[in-house]
C-alpha positions in Angstrom: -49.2 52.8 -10.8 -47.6 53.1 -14.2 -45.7 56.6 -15.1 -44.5 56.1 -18.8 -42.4 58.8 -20.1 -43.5 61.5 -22.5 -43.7 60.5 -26.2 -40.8 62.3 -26.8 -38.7 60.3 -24.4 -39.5 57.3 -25.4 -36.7 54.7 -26.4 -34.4 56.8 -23.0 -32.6 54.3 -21.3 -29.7 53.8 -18.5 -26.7 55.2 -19.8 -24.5 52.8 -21.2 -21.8 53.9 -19.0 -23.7 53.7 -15.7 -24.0 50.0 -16.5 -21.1 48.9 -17.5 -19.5 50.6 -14.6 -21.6 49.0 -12.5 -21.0 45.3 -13.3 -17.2 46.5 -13.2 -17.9 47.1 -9.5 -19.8 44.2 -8.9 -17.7 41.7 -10.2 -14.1 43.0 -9.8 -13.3 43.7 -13.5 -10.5 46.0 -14.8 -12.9 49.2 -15.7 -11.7 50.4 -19.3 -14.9 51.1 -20.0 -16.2 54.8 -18.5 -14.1 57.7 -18.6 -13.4 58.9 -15.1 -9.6 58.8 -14.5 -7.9 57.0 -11.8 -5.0 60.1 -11.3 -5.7 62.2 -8.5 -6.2 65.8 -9.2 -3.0 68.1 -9.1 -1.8 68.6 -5.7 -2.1 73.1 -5.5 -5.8 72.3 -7.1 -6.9 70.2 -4.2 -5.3 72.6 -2.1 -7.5 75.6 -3.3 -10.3 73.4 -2.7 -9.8 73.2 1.5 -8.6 76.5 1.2 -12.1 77.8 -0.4 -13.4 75.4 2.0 -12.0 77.2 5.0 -12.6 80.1 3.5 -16.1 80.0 3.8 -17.3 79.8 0.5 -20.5 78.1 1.2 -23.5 80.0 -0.4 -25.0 80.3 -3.7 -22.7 81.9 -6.1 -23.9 84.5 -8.3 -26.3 82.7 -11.3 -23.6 83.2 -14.2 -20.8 82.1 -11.5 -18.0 83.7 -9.4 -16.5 86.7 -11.4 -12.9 85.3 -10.6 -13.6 81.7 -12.4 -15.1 83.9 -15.3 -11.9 85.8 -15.6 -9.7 82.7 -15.4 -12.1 80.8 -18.3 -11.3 84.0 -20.2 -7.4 83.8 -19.7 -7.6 80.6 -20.7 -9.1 81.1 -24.0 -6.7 84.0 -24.7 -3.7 81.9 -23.0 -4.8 78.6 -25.1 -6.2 79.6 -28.3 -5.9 83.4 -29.0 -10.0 83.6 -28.1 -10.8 86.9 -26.8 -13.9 87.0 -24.5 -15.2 89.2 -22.1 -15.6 87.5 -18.6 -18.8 89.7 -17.6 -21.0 89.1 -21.0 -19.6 86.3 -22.5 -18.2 83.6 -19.7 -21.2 81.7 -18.3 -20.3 78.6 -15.8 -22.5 75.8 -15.5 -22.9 72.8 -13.5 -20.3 70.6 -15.7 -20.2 70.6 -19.6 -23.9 69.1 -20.0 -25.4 71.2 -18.4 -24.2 73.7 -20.8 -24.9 71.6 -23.9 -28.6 71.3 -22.4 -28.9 75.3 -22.0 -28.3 76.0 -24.9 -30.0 73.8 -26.8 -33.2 73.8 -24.9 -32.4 77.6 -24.8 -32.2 77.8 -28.8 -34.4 74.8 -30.5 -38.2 74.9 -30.4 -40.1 71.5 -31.1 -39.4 70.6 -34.6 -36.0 72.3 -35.1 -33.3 70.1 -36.4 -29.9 69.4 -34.8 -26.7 68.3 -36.2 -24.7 65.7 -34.4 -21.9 63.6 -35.2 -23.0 60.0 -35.1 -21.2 57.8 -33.1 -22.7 60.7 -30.2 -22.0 61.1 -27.3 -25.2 59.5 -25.5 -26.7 63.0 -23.9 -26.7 65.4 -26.9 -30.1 62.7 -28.7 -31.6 63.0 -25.3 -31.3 67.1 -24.6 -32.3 67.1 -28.4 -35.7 65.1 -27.6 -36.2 67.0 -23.9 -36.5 69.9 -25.9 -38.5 68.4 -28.4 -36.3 69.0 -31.4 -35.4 66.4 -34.1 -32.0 65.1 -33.9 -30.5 64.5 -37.3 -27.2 62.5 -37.1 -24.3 62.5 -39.7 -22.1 59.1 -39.6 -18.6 59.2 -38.8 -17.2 56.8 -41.6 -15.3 54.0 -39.3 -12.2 53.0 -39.3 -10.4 51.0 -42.2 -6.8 49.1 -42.4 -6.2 52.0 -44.5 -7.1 54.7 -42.8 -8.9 55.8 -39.1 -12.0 57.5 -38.5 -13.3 59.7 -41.0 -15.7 62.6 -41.4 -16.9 63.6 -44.9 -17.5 67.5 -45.0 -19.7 66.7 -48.1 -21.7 64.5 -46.4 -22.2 66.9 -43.2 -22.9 70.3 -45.1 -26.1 67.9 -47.3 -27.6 67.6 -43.7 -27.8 71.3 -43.5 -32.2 72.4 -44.0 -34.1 75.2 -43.8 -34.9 73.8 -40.4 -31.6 73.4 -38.9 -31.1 75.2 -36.1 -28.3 73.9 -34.3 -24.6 71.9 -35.0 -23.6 70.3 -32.2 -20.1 69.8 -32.6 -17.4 67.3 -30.4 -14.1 68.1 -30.9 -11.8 66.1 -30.0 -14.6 63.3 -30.1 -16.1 61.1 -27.8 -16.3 58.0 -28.7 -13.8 57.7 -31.6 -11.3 59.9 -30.4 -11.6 61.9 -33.8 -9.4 65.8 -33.8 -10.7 67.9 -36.9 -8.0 70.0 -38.4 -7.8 73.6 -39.4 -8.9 72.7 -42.7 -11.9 70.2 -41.4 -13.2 73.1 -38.9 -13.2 76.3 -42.1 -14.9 73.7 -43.8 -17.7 73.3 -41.7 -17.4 77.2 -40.7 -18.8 78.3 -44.2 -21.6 75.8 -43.9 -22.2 77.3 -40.9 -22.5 80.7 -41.9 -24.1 80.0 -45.0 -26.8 78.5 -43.6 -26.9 81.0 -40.4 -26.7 78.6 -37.8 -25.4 78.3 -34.5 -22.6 75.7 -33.3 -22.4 73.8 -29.7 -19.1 72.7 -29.7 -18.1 70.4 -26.5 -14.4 70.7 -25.8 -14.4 68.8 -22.7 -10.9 67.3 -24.4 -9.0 70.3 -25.5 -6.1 69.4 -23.5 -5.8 65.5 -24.4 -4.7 65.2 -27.7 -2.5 62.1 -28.4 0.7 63.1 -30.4 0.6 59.5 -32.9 2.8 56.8 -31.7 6.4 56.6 -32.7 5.6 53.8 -35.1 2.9 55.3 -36.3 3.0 57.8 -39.2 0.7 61.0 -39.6 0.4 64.7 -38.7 0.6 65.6 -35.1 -2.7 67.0 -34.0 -4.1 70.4 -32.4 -7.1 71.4 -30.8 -8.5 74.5 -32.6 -12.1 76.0 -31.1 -14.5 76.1 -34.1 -15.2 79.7 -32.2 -11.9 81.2 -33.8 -12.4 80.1 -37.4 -13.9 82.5 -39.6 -17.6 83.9 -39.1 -17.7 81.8 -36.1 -17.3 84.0 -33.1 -20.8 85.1 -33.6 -22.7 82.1 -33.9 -20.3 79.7 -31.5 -21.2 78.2 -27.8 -18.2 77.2 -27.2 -18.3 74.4 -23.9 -15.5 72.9 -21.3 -14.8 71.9 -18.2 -12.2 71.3 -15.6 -13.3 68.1 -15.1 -10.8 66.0 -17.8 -8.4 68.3 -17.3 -7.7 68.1 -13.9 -9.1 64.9 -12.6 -11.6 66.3 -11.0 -14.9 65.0 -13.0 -16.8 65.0 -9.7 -16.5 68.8 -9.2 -19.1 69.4 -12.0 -17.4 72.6 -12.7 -17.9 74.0 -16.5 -18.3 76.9 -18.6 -20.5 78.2 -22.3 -18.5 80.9 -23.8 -20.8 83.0 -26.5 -21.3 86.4 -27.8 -23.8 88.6 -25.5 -26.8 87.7 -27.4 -26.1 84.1 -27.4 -24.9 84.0 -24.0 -28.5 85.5 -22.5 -30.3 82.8 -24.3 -27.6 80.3 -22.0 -28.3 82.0 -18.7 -32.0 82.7 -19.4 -32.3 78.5 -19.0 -29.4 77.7 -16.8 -31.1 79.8 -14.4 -33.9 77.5 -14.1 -31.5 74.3 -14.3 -29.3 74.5 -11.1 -29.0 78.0 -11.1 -25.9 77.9 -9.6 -23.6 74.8 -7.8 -20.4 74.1 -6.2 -19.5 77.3 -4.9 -16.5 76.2 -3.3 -14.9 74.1 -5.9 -15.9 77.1 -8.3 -12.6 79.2 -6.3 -10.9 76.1 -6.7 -10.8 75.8 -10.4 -9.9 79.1 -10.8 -6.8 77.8 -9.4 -6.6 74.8 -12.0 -6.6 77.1 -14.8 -3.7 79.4 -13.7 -1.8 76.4 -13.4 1.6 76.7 -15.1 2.4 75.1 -18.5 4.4 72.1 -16.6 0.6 71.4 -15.3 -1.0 71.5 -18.7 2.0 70.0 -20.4 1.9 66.7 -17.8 -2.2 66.3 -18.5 -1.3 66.0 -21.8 1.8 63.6 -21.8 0.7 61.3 -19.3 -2.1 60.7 -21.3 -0.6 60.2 -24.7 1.7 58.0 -22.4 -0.9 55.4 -21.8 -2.4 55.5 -25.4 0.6 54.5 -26.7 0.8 51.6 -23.7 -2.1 50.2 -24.8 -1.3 50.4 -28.6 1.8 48.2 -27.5 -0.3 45.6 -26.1 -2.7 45.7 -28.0 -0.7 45.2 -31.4 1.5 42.8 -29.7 -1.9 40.7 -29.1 -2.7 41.0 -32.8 -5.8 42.6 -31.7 -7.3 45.1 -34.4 -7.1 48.9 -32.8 -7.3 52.2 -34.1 -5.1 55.1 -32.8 -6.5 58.3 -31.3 -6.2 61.7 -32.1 -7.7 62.8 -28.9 -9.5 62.3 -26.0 -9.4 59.2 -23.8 -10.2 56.8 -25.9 -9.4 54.4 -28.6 -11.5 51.7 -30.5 -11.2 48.2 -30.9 -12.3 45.8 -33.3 -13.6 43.2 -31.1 -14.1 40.5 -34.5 -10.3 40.5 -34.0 -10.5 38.3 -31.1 -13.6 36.5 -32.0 -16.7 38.5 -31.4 -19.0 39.8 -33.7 -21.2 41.8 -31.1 -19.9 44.5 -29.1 -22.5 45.2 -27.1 -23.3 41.7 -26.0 -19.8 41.5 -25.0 -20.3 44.9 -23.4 -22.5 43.5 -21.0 -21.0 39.9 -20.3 -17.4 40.9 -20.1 -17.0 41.9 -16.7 -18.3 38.8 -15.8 -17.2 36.1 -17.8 -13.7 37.8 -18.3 -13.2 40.8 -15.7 -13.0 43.0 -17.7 -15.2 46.1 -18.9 -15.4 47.9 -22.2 -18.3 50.2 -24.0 -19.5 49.5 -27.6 -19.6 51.9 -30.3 -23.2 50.9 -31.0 -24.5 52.0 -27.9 -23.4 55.8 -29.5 -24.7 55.3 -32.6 -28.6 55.1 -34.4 -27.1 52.7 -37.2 -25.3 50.4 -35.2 -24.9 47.9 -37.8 -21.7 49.6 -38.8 -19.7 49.6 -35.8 -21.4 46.3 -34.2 -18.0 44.5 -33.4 -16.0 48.0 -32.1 -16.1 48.6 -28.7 -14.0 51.8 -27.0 -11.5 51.5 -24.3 -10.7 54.6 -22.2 -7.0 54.8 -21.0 -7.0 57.3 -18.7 -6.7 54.4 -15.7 -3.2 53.4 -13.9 -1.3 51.5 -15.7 -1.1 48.8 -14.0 -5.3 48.5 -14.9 -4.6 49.4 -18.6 -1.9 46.6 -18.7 -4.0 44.0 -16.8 -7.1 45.2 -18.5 -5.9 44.4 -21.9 -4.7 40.9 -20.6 -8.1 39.7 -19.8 -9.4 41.1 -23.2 -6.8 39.0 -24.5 -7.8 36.1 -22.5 -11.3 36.6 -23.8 -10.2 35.5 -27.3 -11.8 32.6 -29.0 
């Protein structure tokens, strides 16, 4: 019997990064491709874990999560970024970052509504955008020149803005191209925002990897800066995370939407309906992980900046083309540098024919023409991988 998917889903595939990770496996290959890191989580984290464990925290927890997690989101915000929230109205935790990207859009957007993304996207914000039956509407991310790195024009984004927008859904710091907006950038897109009265979905999965630039390399040192503190935003901002980058631990599934009250009903009315609530245990645990100390926080965010700037060395030392991160775990390659024109045919012969795996940009990305031969490697692997991964690349040059 044939089950085709709803017209809306049509064109839904296999994540990019399931496959690519799976012909890393099956063949051997030096995984630079999907972004789970190698680093175990921090020892006191895992510790909470066997301690909730034994604890006996087995059960549902309640739908909007355990108060105590709420709270520590809460301090966070306040801690990191000066946010004020209130834990009980405002603190929502979900079942990993997407699931809170896909409660609030599905919560938010009736069919016909147009969202904003950023395009390269990251591949599950166009397909939460078609489950709910809304149009995405991408704006490109100018790529990277000699001159200059990945590039978002503010005039460009606010002409996207229609009567029928409904949401922005915002990356910051960006996956795939590793793009940080600045102060400036994010009070830009602020008064569009509230001058056309619509609501932001910011993902902030990466607010604790930003990559300081290399030491060769000149430029301003970047900071992650919630879109939910810039002016008119605090009403009109979903703001998402997760523990998972942060602390290793992108199994656990543990995440959070921070909104005002209004906006925040909308989130639970869905998520309700979506897992209602998961990981109970691990929940107690990451309540841990965010009271960590600043040596914690500070070591997340050195040891990767650490391993950007590894690969940068061998990279440039290759004479392959590369552009420098801001944030995030990634950083993109010009693949034409050693030969190729086609990133995602390389994508998908790679870990074969050279044992090594990378994604393409074009697999993010509705006009793909533009960022055919780029191709993102994640560096959040050991470095003996990163070292060894970039050697095969290397060796893959014709």
């Amino acid at each position: 019997m044939s089950v085709p998917l709803a017209v809306r889903l049509q064109g839904l595939r296999t994540s990019i990064f399931s496959e690519v990770s799976a012909a890393a496996a099956t063949h051997g290959a030096a995984n630079l491709g999907q972004g789970f890191p190698d680093d175990a989580p921090p020892p006191h984290v895992v510790a909470a874990a066997h301690a909730a464990l034994d604890a006996g925290h087995h059960q549902y927890a309640p739908g909007p999560g355990i108060p105590a997690l709420r709270r520590a989101v809460a301090d966070h915000q306040r801690r990191f970024h000066g946010h004020h929230v209130d834990p009980e109205t405002e603190v929502t935790i979900t079942f990993g970052a997407t699931e809170a990207v896909t409660a609030a859009i599905l919560a938010l957007c009736d069919p016909g509504d147009e969202v904003i993304v950023l395009d390269p996207a990251y591949d599950s914000y166009p397909a939460i955008i078609a489950v709910a039956g809304a149009v995405p509407v991408r704006v490109p991310i100018d790529p990277p020149t000699p001159q200059r790195g990945w590039h978002l024009d503010l005039d460009r984004l606010a002409a996207a803005f229609s009567p029928r927008t409904r949401l922005l859904v915002l990356n910051s710091p960006h996956n795939p191209t590793g793009l940080v907006l600045s102060v400036d950038e994010l009070d830009a897109i602020a008064a569009t925002c509230v001058r056309h009265d619509v609501v932001a979905v910011t993902d902030e999965v990466y607010e604790h990897l930003v990559v300081h630039p290399h030491p060769r390399d000149e430029g301003a040192v970047a900071h992650h800066v919630p879109l939910a503190t810039r002016p008119g935003m605090a009403e009109r901002t979903i703001t998402v995370s997760s523990a998972g980058k942060t602390f290793s631990v992108t199994g656990w599934k543990i995440g959070w939407a921070i909104a005002p009250p209004p906006l925040t009903t909308a989130v639970r009315a869905v998520k309700q309906f979506l897992s209602f609530a998961g990981g109970t245990p691990l929940q107690h645990a990451v309540v841990t992980a965010l009271g960590s100390d600043d040596d914690t926080y500070a070591e997340v965010t050195e040891r990767n900046a650490r391993r950007h700037h590894l690969l940068l060395d061998h990279l440039r030392a290759a004479d392959v083309a590369v552009t420098p991160s801001a944030g995030t775990y990634f950083l993109t390659v010009d693949i034409a540098s050693l030969g190729y024109d086609d990133g995602e045919a390389y994508a998908r012969t790679a870990p074969a024919a050279h044992g090594v795996a990378v994604v393409p940009l074009a697999a993010f990305s509705a006009t793909p023409e533009p960022v055919r031969s780029l191709v993102r490697l994640a560096a959040c692997k050991r470095e003996e991988v990163l070292v060894e991964g970039v050697r095969r690349l290397v060796a893959s040059r014709r």
